[in-house]
C-alpha positions as a Markdown table, in Angstrom:
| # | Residue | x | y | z |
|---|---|---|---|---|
| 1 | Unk | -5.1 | 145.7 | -112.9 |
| 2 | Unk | -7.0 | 142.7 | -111.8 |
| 3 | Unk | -5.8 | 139.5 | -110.9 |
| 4 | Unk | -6.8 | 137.5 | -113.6 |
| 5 | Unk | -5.1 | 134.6 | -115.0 |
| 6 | Unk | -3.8 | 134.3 | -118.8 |
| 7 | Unk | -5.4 | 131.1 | -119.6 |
| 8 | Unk | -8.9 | 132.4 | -118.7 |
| 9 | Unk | -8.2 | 135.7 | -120.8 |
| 10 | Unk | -7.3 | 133.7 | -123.7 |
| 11 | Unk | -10.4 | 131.4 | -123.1 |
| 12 | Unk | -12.7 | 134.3 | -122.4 |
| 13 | Unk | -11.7 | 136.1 | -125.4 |
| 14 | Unk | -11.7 | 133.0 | -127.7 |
| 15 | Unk | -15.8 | 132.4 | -126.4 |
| 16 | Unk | -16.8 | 136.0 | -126.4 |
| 17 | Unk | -15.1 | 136.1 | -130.7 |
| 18 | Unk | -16.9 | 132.6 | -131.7 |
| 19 | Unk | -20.2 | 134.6 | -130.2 |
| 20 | Unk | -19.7 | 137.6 | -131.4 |
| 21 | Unk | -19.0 | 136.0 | -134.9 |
| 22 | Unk | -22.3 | 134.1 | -135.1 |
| 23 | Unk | -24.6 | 137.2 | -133.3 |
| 24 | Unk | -22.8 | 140.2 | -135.1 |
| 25 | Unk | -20.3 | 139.1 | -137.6 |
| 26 | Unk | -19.7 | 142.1 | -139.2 |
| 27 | Unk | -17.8 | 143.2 | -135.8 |
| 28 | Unk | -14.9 | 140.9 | -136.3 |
| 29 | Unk | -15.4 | 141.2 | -140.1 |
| 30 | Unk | -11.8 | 141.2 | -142.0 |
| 31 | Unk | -10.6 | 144.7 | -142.8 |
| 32 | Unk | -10.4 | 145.6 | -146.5 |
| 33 | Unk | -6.6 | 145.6 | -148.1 |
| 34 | Unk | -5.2 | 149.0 | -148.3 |
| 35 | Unk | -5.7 | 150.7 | -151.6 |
| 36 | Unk | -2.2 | 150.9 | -152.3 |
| 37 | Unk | -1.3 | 147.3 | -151.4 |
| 38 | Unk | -2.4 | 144.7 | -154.1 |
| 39 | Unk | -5.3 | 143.3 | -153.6 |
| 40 | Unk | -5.5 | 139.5 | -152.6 |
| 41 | Unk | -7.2 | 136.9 | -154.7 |
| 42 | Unk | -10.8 | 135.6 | -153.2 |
| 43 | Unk | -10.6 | 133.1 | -151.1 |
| 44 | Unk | -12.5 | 130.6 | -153.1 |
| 45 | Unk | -9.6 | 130.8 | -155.7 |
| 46 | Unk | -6.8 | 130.3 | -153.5 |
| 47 | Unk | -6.2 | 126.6 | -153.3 |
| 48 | Unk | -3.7 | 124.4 | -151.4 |
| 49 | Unk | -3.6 | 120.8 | -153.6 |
| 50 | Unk | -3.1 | 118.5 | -151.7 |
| 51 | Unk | -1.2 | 115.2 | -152.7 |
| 52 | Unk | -3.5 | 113.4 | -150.4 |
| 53 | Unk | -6.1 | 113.3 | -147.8 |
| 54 | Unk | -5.1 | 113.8 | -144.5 |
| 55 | Unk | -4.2 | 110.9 | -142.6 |
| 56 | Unk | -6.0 | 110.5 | -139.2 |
| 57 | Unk | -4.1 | 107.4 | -137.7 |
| 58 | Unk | -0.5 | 108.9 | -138.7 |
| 59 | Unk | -1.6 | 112.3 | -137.5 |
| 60 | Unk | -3.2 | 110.0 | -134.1 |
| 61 | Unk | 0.1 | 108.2 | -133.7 |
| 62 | Unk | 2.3 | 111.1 | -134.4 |
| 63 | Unk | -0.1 | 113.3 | -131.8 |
| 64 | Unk | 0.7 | 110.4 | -128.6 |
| 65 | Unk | 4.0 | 110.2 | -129.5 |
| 66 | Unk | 4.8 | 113.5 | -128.7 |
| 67 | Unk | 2.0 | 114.3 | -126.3 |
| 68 | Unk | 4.3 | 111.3 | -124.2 |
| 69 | Unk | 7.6 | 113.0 | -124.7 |
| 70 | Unk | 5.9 | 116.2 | -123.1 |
| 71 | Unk | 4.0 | 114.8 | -119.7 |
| 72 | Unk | 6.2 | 111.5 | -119.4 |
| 73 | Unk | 9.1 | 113.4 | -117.2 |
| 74 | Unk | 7.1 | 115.4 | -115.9 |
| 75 | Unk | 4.8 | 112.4 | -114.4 |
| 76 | Unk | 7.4 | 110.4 | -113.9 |
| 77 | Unk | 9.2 | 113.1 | -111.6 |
| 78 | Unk | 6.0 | 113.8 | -109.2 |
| 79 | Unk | 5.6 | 109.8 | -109.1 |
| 80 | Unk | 9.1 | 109.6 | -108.0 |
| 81 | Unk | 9.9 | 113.0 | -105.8 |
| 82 | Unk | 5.9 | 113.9 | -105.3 |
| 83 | Unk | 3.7 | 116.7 | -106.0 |
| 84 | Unk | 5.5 | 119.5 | -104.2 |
| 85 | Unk | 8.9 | 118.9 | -105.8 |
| 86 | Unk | 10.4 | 122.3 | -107.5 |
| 87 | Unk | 11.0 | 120.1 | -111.2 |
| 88 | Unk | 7.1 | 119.0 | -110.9 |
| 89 | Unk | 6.0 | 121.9 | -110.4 |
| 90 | Unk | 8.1 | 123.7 | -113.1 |
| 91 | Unk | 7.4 | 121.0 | -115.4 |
| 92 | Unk | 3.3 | 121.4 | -114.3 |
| 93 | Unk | 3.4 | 125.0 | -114.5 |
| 94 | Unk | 5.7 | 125.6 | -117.9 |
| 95 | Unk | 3.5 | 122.6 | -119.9 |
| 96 | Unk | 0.3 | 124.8 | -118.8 |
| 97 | Unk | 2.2 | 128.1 | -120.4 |
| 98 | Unk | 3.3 | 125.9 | -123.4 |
| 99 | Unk | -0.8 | 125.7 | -123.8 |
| 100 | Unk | -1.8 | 128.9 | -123.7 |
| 101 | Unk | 1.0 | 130.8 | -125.5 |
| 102 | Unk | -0.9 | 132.7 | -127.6 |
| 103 | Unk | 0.7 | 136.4 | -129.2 |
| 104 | Unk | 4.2 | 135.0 | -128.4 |
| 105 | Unk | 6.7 | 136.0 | -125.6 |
| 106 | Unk | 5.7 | 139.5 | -124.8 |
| 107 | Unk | 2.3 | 138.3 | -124.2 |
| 108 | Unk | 2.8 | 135.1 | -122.3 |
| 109 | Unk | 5.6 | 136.5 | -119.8 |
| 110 | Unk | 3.4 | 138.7 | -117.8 |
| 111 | Unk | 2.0 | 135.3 | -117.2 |
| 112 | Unk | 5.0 | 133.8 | -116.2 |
| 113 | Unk | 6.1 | 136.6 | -114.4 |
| 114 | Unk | 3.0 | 136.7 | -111.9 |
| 115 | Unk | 3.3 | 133.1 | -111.3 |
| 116 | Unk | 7.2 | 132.7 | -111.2 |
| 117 | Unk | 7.2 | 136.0 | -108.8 |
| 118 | Unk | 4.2 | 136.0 | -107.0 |
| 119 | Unk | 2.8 | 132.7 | -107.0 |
| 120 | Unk | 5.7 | 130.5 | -106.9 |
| 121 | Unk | 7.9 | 133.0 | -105.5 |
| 122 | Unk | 11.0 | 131.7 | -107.2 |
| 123 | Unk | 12.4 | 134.6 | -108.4 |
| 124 | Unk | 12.1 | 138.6 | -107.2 |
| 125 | Unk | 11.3 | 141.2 | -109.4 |
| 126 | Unk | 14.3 | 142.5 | -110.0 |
| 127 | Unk | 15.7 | 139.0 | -111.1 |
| 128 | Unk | 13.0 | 138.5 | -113.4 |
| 129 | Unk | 14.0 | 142.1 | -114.7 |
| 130 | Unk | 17.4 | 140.8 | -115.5 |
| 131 | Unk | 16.0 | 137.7 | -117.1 |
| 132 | Unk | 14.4 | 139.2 | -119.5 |
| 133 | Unk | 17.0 | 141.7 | -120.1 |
| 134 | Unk | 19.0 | 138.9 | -120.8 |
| 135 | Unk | 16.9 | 137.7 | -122.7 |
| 136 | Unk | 16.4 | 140.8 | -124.8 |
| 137 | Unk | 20.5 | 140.9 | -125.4 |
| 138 | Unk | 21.5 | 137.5 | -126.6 |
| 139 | Unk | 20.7 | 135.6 | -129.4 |
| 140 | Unk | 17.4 | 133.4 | -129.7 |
| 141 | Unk | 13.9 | 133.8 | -129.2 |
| 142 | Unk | 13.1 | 135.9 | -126.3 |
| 143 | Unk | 10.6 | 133.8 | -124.9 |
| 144 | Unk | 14.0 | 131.5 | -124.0 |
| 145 | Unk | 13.6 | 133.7 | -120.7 |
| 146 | Unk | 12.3 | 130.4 | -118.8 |
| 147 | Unk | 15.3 | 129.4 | -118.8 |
| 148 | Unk | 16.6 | 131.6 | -116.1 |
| 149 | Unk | 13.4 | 131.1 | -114.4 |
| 150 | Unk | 13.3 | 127.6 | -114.5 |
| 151 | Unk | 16.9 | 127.7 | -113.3 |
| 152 | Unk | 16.9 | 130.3 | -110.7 |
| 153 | Unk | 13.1 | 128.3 | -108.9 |
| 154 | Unk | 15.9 | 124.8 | -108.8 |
| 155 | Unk | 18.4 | 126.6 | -108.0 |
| 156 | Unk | 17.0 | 128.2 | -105.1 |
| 157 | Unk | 15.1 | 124.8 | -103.7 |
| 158 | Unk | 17.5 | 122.1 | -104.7 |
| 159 | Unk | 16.8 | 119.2 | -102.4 |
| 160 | Unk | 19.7 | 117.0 | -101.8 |
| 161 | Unk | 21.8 | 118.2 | -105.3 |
| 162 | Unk | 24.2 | 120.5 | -105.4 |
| 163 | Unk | 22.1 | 124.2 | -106.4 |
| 164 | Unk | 23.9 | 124.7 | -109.4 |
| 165 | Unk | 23.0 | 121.2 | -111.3 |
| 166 | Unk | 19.6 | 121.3 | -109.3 |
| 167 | Unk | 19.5 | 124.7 | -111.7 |
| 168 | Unk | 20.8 | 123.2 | -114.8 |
| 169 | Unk | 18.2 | 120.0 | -114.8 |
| 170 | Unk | 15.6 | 122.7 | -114.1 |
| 171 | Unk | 16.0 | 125.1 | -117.3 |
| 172 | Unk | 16.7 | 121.4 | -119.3 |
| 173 | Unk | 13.2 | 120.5 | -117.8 |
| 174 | Unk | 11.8 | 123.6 | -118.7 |
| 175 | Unk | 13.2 | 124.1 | -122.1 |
| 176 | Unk | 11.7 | 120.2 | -122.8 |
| 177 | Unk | 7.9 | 121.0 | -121.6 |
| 178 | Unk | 8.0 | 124.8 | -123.7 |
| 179 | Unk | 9.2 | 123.8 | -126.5 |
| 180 | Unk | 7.8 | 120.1 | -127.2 |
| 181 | Unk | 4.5 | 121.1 | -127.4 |
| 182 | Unk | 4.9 | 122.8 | -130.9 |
| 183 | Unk | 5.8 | 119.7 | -132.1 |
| 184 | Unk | 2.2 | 118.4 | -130.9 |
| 185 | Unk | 0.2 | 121.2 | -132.1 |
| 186 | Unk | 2.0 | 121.1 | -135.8 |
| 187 | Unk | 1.3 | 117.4 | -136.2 |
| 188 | Unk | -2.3 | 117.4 | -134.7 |
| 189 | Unk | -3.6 | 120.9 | -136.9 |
| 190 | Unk | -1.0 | 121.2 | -140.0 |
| 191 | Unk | -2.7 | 118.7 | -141.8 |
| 192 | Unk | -6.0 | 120.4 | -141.4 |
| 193 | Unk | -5.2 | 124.0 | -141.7 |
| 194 | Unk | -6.6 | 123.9 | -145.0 |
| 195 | Unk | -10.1 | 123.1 | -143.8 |
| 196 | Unk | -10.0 | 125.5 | -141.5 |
| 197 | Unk | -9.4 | 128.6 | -143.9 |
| 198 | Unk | -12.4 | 130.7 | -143.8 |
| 199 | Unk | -14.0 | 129.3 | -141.0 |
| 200 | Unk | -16.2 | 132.7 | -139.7 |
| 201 | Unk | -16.8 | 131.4 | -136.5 |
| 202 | Unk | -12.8 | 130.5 | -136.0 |
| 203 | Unk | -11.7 | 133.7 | -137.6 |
| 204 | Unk | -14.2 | 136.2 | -135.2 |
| 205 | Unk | -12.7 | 133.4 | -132.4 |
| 206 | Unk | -8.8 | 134.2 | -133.1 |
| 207 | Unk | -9.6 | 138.3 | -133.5 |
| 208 | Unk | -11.3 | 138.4 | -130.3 |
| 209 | Unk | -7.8 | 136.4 | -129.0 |
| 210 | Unk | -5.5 | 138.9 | -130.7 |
| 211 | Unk | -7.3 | 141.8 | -129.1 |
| 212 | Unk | -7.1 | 140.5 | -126.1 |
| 213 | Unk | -3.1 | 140.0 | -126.5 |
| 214 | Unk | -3.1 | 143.3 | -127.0 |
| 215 | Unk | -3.8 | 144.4 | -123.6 |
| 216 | Unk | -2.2 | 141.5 | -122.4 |
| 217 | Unk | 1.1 | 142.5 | -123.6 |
| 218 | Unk | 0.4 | 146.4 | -122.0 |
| 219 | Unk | -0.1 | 144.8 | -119.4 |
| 220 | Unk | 3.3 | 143.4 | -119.2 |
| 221 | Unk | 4.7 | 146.8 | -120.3 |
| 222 | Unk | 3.2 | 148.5 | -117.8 |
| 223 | Unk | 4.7 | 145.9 | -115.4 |
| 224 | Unk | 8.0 | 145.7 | -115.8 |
| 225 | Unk | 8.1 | 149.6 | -116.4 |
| 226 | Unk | 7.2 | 150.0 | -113.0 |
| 227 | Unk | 9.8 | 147.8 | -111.5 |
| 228 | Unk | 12.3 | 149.0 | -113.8 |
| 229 | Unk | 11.4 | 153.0 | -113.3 |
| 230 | Unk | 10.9 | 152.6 | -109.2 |
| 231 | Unk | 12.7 | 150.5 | -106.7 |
| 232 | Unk | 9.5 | 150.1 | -104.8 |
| 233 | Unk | 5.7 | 149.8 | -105.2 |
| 234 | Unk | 3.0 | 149.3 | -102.9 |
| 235 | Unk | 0.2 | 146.8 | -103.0 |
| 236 | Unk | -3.6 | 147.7 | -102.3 |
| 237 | Unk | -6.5 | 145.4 | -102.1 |
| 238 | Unk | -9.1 | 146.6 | -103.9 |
| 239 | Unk | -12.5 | 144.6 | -104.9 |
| 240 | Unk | -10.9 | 141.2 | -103.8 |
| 241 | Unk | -7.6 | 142.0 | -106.0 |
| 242 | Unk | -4.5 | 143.2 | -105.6 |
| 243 | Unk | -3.0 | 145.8 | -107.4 |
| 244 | Unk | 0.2 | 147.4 | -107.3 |
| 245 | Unk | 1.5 | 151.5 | -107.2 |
| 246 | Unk | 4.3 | 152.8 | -107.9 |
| 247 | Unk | 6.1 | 155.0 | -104.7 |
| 248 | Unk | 6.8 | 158.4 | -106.7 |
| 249 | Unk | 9.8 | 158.9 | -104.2 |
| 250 | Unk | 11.7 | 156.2 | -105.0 |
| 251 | Unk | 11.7 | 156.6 | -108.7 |
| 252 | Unk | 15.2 | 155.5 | -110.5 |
| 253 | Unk | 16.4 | 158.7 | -112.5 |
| 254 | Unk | 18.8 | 157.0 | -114.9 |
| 255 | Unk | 16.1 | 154.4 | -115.7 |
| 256 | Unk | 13.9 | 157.2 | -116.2 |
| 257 | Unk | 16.5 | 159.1 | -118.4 |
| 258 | Unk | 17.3 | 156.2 | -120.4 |
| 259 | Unk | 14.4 | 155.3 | -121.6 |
| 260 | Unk | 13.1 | 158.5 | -122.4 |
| 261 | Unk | 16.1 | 158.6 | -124.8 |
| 262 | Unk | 16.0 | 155.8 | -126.3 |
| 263 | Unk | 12.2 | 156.1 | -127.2 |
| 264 | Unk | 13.3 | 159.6 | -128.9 |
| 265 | Unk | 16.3 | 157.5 | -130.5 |
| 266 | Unk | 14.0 | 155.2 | -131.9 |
| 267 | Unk | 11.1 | 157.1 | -132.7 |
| 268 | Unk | 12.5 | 160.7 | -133.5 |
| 269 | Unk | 15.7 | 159.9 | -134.9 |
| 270 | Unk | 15.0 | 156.3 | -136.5 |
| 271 | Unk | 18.1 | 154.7 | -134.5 |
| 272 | Unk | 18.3 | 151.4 | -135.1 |
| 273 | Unk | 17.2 | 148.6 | -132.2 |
| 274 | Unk | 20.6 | 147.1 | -132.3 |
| 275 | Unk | 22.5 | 150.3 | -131.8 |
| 276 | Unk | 19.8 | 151.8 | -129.1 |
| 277 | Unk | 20.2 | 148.4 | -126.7 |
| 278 | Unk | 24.2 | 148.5 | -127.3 |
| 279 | Unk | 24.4 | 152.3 | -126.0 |
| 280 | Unk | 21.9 | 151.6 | -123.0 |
| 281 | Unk | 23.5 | 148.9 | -122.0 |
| 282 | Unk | 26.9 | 151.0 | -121.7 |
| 283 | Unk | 25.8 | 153.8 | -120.4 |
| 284 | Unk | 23.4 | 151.3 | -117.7 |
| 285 | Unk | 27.0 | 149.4 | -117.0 |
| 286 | Unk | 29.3 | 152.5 | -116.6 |
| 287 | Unk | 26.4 | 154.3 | -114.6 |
| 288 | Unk | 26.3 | 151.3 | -111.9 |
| 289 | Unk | 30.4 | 150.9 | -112.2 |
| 290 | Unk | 30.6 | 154.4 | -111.0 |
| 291 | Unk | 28.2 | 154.3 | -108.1 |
């Protein structure tokens, strides 16, 4: 509802867990193992041996290594085109995301959604709608929806190229500054993951985070099920934020009837994912083929 950005969710829920873990631990306390589900060894008797101690100035080198592949183009594109450039601020933007990606791509698109739509204004609603129902129907990882945003923003502002490799550099760029970080976070924490285990303070930290993804990724439901279920929404201000209605009037009947039946596919009649998208999909094409 309110106009708050991922990264301070995911920060605020990260410092309100480590709190709440050293005031009240027993709030974020572990739940027990189910009954019927064997029961897990103690913790103190579950042991990792290492073949050696980590090693700080590999895990140093290895860390600047790859923390230059990520920012290097990037820099070296606002130094050379400036600040206001589309690829900078794809490549500033996406690296930020690539930070803050926590409960994987359900959870961070409402976050790229707001800023690639609203913010950024380099796509409309409905495109982003298609990008992620792209997204949804070919193979990968979902969260390779970028992508089409990254190449739709270049596309659309491509300077002196021609629009269509203007787009191409721009989902290379930001496919490059998603997808590098891993490789940063795995070499600076995997050789201390260990240590970590049954750390209270980071455990209540991580459950605050995961609750907070939680509403995060309604929050994205309810989003794109209002652009997908009306073709228009209206925006009021209220206590300094915006927030968006649907107009009753202009809801989308098909859109409507097809979800309705595939939620009573998939819930009532235990159809399969695969077999629920492929029948939307052919019933949403021949619907639009015949109008």
């Amino acid at each position: 509802v309110f106009d708050v950005s991922f990264p301070f969710i995911i920060l605020a829920a990260a410092v309100a867990g480590y709190v709440a873990g050293k005031v009240v631990p027993v709030w974020l306390a572990p739940r027990e193992a189910s009954p019927s589900l064997p029961k897990k060894p103690p913790a103190d008797r579950v042991r990792v041996k290492l073949t050696s101690e980590p090693a700080v100035g590999k895990t140093i080198r290895l860390s600047l290594i790859c923390l230059a592949l990520w920012l290097l183009p990037t820099a070296s594109l606002a130094l050379w085109l400036g600040w206001q450039n589309v690829f900078v601020e794809e490549g500033v933007f996406f690296s930020k995301m690539a930070v803050v990606t926590f409960g994987g791509a359900y959870a961070v698109l409402a976050y790229v959604a707001q800023q690639a739509v609203d913010v950024h204004q380099w796509l409309e609603p409905g495109e982003m709608l298609d990008g992620l129902g792209l997204a949804e129907t070919t193979p990968g990882p979902l969260i390779l929806v970028v992508q089409f945003v990254g190449f739709a923003g270049a596309y659309r502002n491509p300077g002196m190229l021609d629009p269509l490799l203007a787009g191409t550099l721009g989902a290379l760029l930001t496919t490059w500054v998603t997808f590098v970080p891993c490789f940063l976070w795995i070499f600076l924490c995997a050789p201390y993951v260990e240590r970590l285990r049954g750390v209270q303070a980071l455990d209540a930290a991580l459950s605050a985070i995961t609750a907070a993804i939680v509403g995060v990724i309604l929050n994205l439901a309810l989003w794109f099920g209002m652009h997908i279920l009306f073709s228009r929404v209206t925006v009021h201000q209220f206590v300094g934020t915006s927030i968006e209605f649907p107009v009753v009037s202009s809801v989308e009947p098909v859109a409507l009837l097809l979800t309705m039946a595939a939620l009573i596919a998939m819930r009532r009649f235990k159809v399969s994912m695969l077999l629920t998208l492929a029948c939307s999909a052919l019933v949403g094409t021949l619907t639009q083929l015949s109008f």
